[in-house]
C-alpha positions as CSV (number, residue, x, y, z in Angstrom):
1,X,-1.4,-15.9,-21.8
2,X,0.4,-18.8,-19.6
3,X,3.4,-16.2,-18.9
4,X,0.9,-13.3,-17.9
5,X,-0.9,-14.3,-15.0
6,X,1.3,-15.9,-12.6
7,X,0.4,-15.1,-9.3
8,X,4.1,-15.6,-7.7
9,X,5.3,-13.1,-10.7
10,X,2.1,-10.7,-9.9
11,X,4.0,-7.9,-11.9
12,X,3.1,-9.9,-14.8
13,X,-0.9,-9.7,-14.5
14,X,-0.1,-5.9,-14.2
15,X,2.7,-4.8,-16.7
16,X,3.4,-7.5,-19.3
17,X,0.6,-6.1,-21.4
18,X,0.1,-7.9,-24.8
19,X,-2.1,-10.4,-23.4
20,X,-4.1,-8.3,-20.3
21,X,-6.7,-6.3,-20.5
22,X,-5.5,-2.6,-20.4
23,X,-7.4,0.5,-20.4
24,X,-5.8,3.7,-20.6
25,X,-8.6,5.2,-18.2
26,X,-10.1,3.7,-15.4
27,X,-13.3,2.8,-15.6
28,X,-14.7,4.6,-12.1
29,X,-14.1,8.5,-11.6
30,X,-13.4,9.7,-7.8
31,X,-17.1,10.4,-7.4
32,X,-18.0,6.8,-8.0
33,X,-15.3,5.2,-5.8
34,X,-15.9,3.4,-2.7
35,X,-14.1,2.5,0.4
36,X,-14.6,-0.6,2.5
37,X,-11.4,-1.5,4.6
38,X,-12.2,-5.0,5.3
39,X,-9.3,-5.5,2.0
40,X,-6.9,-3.8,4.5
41,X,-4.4,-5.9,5.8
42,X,-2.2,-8.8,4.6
43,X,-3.3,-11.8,2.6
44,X,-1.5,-15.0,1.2
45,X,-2.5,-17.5,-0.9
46,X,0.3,-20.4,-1.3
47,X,4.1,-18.6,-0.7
48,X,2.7,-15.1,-2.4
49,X,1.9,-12.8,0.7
50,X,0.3,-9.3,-0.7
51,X,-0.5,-5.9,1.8
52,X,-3.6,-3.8,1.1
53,X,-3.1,-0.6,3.3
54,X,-4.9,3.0,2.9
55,X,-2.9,5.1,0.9
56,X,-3.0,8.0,3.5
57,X,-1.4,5.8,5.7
58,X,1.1,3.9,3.1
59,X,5.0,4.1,2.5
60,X,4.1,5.2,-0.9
61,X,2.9,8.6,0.8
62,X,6.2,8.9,2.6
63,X,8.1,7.9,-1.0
64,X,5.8,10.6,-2.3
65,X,6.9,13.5,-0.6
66,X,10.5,12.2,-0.7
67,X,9.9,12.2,-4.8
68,X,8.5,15.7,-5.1
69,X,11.2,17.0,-3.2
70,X,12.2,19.5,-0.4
71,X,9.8,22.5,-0.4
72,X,7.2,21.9,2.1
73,X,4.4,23.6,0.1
74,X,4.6,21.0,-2.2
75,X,4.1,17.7,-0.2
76,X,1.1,16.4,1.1
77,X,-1.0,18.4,3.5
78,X,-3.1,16.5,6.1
79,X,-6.2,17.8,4.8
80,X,-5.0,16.4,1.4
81,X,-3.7,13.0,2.7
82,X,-7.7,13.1,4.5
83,X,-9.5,14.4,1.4
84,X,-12.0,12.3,-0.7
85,X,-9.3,11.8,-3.3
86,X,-7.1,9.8,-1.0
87,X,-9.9,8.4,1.2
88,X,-11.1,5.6,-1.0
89,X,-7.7,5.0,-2.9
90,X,-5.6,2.0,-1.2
91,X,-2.2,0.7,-1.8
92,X,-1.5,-2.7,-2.9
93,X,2.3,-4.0,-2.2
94,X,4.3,-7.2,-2.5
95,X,8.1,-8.1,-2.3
96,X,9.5,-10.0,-5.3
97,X,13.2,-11.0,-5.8
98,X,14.3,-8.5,-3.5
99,X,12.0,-5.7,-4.8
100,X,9.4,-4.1,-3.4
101,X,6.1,-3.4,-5.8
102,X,3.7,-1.1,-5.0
103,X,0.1,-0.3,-6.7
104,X,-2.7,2.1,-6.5
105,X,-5.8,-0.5,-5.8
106,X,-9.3,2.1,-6.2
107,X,-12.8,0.2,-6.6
108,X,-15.8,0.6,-7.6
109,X,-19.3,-0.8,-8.2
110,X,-21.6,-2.0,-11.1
111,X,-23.7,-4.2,-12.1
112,X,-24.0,-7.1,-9.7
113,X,-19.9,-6.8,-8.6
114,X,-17.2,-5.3,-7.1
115,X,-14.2,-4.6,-9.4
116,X,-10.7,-3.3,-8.4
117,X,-9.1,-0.8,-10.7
118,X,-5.5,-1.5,-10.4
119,X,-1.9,0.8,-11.5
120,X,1.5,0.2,-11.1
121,X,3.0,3.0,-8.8
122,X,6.5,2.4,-8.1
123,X,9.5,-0.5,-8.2
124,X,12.2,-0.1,-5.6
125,X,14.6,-2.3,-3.8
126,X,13.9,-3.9,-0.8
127,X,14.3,-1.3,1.7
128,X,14.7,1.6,-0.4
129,X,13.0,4.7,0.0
130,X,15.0,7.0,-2.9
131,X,13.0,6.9,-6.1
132,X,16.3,7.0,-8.3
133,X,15.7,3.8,-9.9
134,X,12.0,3.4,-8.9
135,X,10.7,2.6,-12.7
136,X,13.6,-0.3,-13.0
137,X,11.4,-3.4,-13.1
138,X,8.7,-1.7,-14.9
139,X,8.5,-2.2,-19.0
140,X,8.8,2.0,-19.6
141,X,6.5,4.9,-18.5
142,X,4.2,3.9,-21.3
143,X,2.8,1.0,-18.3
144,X,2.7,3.4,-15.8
145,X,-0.5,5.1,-17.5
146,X,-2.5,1.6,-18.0
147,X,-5.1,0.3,-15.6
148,X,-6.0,-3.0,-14.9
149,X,-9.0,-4.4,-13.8
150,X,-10.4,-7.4,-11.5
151,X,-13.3,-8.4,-9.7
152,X,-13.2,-8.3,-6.1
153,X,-14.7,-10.3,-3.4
154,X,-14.7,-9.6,-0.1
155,X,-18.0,-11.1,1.4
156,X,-16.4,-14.0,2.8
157,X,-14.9,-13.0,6.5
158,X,-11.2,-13.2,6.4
159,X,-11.3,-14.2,2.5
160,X,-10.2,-12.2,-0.7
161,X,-10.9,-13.3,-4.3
162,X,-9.5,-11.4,-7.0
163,X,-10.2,-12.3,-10.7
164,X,-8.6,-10.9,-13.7
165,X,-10.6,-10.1,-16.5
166,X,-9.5,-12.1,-19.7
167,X,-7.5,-9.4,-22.1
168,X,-7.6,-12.2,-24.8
169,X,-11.8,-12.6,-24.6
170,X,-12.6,-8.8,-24.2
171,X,-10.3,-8.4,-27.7
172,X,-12.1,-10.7,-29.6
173,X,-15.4,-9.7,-28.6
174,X,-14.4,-6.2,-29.6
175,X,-12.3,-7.1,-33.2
176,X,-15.2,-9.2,-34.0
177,X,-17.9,-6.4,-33.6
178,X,-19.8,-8.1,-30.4
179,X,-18.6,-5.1,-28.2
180,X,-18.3,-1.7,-29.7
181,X,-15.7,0.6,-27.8
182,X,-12.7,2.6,-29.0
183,X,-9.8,1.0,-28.8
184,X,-6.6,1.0,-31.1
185,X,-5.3,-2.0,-32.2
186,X,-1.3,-2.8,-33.8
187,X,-1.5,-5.3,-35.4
188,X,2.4,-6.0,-36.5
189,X,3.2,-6.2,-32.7
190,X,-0.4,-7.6,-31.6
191,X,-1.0,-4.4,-28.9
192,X,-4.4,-3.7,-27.7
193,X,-5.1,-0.7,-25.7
194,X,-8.7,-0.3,-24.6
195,X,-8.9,3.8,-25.2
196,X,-12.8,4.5,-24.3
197,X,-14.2,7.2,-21.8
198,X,-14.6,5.9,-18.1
199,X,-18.1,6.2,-18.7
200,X,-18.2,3.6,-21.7
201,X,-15.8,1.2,-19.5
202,X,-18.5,1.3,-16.9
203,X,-21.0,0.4,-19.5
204,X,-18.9,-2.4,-20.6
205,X,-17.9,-3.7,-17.1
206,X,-22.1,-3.4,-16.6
207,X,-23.0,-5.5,-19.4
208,X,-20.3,-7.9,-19.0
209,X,-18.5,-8.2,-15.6
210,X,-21.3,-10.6,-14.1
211,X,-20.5,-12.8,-17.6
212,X,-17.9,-16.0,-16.2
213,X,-16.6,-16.6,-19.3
214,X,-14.6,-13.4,-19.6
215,X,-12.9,-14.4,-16.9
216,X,-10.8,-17.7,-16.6
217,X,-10.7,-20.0,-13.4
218,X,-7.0,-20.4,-13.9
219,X,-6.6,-16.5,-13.1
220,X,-8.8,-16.6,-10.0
221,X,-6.6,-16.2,-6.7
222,X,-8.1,-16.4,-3.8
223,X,-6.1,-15.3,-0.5
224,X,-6.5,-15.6,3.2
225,X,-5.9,-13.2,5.6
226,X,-2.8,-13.9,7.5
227,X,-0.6,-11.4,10.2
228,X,2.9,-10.7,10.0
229,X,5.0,-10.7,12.4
């Protein structure tokens, strides 16, 4: 667990897997999404600076249409780039090592919380629009198509709070038969993939996302927002 959540590595909360929690859906469909763009912006909390921008708006667009490729009937129409399905989607991005990061950020509401539903998008270097070697720092596609989750906090003015649900807790509530969901479970190489519907997810993140000892103070990261010049 001690190698997973690193805030200076924040790949690591996302794609090192064995010890997050990871869901192969996300737990909020489109229709349950909401967008509030007081997370726009940049944040930092000690040397780690992160930018929160709408997708519509985000180089990860303009990579998109590089990425699908030449015909322009098959990149991104305004009305698509303003549609609900982009609307309340963000980008999350950091620089690392001399590599850019970028992540779809989505959230959602249940319970008594907000909760970011997070995805690794693309890896390129610093300054590199091509998507040639865009999966490079990313462990194979198989990450690509997990989700993580965290609550978010926002209510403070000029304040973010992300917190990482524990991977380690939710799995032994569910191997020891406290929380039933469908999951599948390898036990030679110790993966855990959380394989439920979105709508069992929600019901989980319901019961249990308000619960603090799911989540761990040491994976808490709280950020101020800071400009750029």
């Amino acid at each position: 667990m001690k190698n997973i959540f690193i805030l200076s590595t924040l790949v690591a909360v996302m794609i090192q897997c064995s010890s997050c929690l990871n869901l192969y859906q996300p737990p909020f469909s489109e229709n349950e999404l909401i967008r509030n763009d007081v997370i726009v912006g940049h944040w930092r909390s000690g040397n780690t600076v992160i930018h929160i921008e709408p997708y519509s708006v985000s180089k990860i667009a303009e990579i998109t249409n590089i990425q699908i490729g030449p015909s322009n009937e098959n990149k991104l129409s305004d009305h698509e780039k303003d549609s609900i399905n982009f609307s309340k989607k963000y980008v999350l991005s950091y620089t690392l090592n001399d590599a850019k990061y970028y992540y779809s950020l989505e959230m959602g509401f249940t319970g008594k919380s907000f909760f970011a539903q997070l995805m690794p998008i693309l890896c390129l270097p610093e300054g590199q629009l091509d998507t040639e070697s865009r999966y490079n720092a990313f462990a194979g596609d198989e990450v690509l198509s997990t989700y993580g989750i965290a609550r978010i906090d926002y209510s403070e003015k000029n304040k973010l709070t992300l917190n990482f649900i524990d991977g380690e807790k939710i799995r032994a509530m569910i191997l020891s038969g406290k929380a039933k969901i469908p999951h599948e479970y390898d036990e030679v190489f110790n993966n855990f993939l959380i394989t439920a519907d979105k709508s069992e997810l929600n019901k989980l993140l319901y019961k249990y996302g308000d619960d603090e000892k799911i989540y761990s103070t040491k994976h808490s990261y709280h950020f101020t927002k800071t400009t750029i010049n």
